[in-house]
N, C-alpha and C positions, 0 to 999 in steps of 0.2 A: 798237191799243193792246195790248201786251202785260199778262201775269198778269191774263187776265180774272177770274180767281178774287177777286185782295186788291181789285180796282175792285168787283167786284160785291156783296162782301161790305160795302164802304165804302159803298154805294149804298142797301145794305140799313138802314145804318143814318143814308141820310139820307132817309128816305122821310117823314119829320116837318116835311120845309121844302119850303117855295114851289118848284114845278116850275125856276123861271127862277131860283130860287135855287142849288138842286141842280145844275143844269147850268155854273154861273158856278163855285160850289163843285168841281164834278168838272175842270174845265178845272186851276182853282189847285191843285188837289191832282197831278195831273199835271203840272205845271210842278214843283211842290217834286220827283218821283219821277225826273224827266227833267233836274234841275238838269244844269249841267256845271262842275264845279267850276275854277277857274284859279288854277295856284299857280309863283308866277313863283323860278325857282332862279337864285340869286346867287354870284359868288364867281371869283378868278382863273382861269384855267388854268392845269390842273393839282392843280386841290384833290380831284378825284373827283366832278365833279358828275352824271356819267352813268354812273358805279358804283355810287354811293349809290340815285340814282334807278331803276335796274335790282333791284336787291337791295329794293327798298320794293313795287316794283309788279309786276304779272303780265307786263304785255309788254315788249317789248324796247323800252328806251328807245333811240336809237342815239346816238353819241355825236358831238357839234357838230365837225366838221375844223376842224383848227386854219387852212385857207383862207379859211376864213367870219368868222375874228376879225376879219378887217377889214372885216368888212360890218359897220355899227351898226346894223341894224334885231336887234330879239330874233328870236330863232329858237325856232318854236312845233313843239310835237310834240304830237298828239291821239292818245291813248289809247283803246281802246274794250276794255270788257268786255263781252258781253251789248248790253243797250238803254242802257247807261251810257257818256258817254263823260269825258275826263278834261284838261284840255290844263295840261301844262307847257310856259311860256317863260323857258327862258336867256336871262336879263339882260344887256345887256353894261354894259362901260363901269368894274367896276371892275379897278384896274392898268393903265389907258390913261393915254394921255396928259393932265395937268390942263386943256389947251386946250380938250378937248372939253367940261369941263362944264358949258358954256352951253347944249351941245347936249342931254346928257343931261337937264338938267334938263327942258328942253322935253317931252323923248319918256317922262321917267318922270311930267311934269305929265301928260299923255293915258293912260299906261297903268295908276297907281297904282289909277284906280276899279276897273278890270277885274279886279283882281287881289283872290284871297281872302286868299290868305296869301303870304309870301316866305320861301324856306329861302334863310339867308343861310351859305353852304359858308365854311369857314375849314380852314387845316392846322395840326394840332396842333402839328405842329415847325417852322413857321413861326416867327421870332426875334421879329418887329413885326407889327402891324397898324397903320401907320401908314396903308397906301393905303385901308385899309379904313373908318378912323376918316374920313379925310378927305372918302372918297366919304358916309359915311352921314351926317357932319354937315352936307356939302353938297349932298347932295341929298335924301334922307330928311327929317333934322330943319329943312329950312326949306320942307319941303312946305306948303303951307297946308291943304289938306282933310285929310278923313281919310286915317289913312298904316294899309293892313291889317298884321294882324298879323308879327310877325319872331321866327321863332325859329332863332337863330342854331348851327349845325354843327357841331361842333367834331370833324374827320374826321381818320382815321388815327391815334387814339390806340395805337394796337402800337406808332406808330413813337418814342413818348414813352421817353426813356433812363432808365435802360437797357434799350433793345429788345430785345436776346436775352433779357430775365425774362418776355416776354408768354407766361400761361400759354397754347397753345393748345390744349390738351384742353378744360378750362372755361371756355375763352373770354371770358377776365380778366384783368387787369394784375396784377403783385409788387403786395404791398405800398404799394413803393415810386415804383415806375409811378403807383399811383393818387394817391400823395400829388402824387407829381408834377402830375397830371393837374387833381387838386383846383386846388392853387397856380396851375395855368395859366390855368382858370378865370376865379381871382378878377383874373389879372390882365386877362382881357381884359376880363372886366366891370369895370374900373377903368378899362380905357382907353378903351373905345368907350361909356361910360356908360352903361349898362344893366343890368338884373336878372340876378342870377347864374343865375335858375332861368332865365331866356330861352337860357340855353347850356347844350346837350346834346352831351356829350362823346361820339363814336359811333366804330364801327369795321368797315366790311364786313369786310374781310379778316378780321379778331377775331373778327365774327357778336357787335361788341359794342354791348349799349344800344340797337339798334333799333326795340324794340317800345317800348322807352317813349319813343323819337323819335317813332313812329306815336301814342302812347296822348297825346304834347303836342300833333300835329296835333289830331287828334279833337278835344281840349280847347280849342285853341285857334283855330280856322276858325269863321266865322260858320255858327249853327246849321244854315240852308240846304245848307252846303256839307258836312258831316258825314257823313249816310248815303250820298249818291251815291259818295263816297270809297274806303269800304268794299267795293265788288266788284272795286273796281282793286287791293286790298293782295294782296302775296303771303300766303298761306295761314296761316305760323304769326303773322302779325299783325294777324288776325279772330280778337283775342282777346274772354273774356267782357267784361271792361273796355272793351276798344272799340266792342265790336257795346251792350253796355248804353247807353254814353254818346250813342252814334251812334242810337239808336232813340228815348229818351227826350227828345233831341233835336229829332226826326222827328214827335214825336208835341206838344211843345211850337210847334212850327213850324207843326203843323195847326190847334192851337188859335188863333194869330194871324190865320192866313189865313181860318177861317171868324168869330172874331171882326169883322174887316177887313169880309167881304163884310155879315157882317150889321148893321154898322152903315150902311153906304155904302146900305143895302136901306131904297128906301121903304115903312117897315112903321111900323105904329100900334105901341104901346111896348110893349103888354100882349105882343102877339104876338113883340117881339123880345126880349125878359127870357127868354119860354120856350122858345124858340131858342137864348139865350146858355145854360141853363141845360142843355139838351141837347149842349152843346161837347163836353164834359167825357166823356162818354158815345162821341162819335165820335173822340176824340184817343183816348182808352184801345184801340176796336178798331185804330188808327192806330198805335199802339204795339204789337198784338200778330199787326198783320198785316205788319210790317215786313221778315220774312223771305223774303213775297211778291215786294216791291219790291225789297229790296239784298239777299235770300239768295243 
């Protein structure tokens, strides 16, 4: 195991519970530290889905050949930072052919558990999202289990007209750009029915809105998946707001799992009250050794 230091300090402060407790407890807390997060990336060719993805994380994502679009299995790419690893799978299936939606549906009924979240890629200057409404009404919104979270792309805003006003010093749109940008928004969350906040307007090229594309991941990825995230971000997107969200997270996440084992613990009641009531206690050093685990 790596960072003996945050284990042994966490050990320290479980030295109040049952030996075979401690040790069930140190496995699950290892498993939340060793998560691997899966975050399945959506969207045509050509939208930028392996620029954007490059420009988020530290290693080189490579980019899907356009050879492989007619292979329908997704294509996985595992990331490793450190003792963290990370795995994005490009999606296929939308802008194919409608025949195939039988198929799809099948392959995203087996894949949608594994997944934490989906970055659903769109181009700014795209005229319609019909393909897109299409695909997600039919195979999205008639998923029956849970469907993880979607927060949807909105890529290459520079190229929104008029594109010769993208300021590129500060790395912002005219005015009028943004008005634009605004309107475009509302229209695609009008058409694909969805929350206006689920669409984040972004721009590699620009260097624009990424960090609070990264600060809506964070917010939005089930807790589990939040800190291991964090050692894969490129460097100015381990911001205070992220690393804050991302640990308090981490440390709510420890309180479940030792809640969990001590209930599941054949223990007389007096003895498991004052166990629950020591949680509290090992979640807070859980929250301040955090930089142990994902610094």
């Amino acid at each position: 195991m790596k960072h003996p230091s945050g284990y042994a300090l966490i050990r320290r402060h479980l030295r109040r519970y049952p030996h075979t407790l401690r040790q069930h407890l140190l496995q699950e807390l290892n498993r939340l530290v060793t998560y691997e997060p899966v975050i399945g990336i959506m969207g045509k060719t050509g939208v930028g889905k392996s620029s954007l993805c490059n420009a988020l994380f530290r290693s080189e994502v490579c980019a899907v050949n356009a050879v492989e679009a007619c292979t329908r299995q997704p294509q996985r790419v595992r990331l490793r930072f450190g003792n963290h690893f990370l795995t994005l799978v490009d999606l296929p299936g939308v802008g194919e052919s409608v025949t195939r939606d039988g198929e799809y549906r099948e392959l995203y009924r087996d894949l949608m558990p594994q997944l934490d979240m989906v970055l659903w890629v769109l181009k700014a200057d795209d005229r319609a999202y019909a393909v897109e409404e299409q695909f997600y009404q039919d195979v999205f919104a008639q998923f029956s289990g849970p469907i993880p979270p979607v927060l949807w792309v909105l890529n290459q805003v520079d190229k929104t007209e008029p594109a010769e006003q993208w300021r590129w010093l500060s790395a912002q749109p005219s005015a009028l750009q943004a008005e634009r940008i605004a309107q475009k928004q509302q229209a695609v969350a009008r058409q694909l029915q969805i929350a206006e906040q689920d669409i984040l307007p972004v721009s590699v090229r620009g260097r624009y809105r990424l960090s609070r594309l990264v600060e809506a991941m964070i917010t939005r990825l089930p807790k589990q998946a939040r800190s291991p995230l964090v050692p894969h971000l490129q460097n100015g997107y381990r911001t205070e707001a992220v690393i804050s969200t991302a640990s308090s997270s981490f440390g709510d996440a420890v309180v479940e799992v030792i809640d969990k084992v001590i209930d599941l613990a054949p223990l007389p009641l007096v003895a498991r009250s004052a166990l629950h009531a020591v949680t509290h206690t090992v979640a807070r050093a859980a929250r301040s050794l955090w930089g142990f685990f994902f610094g």
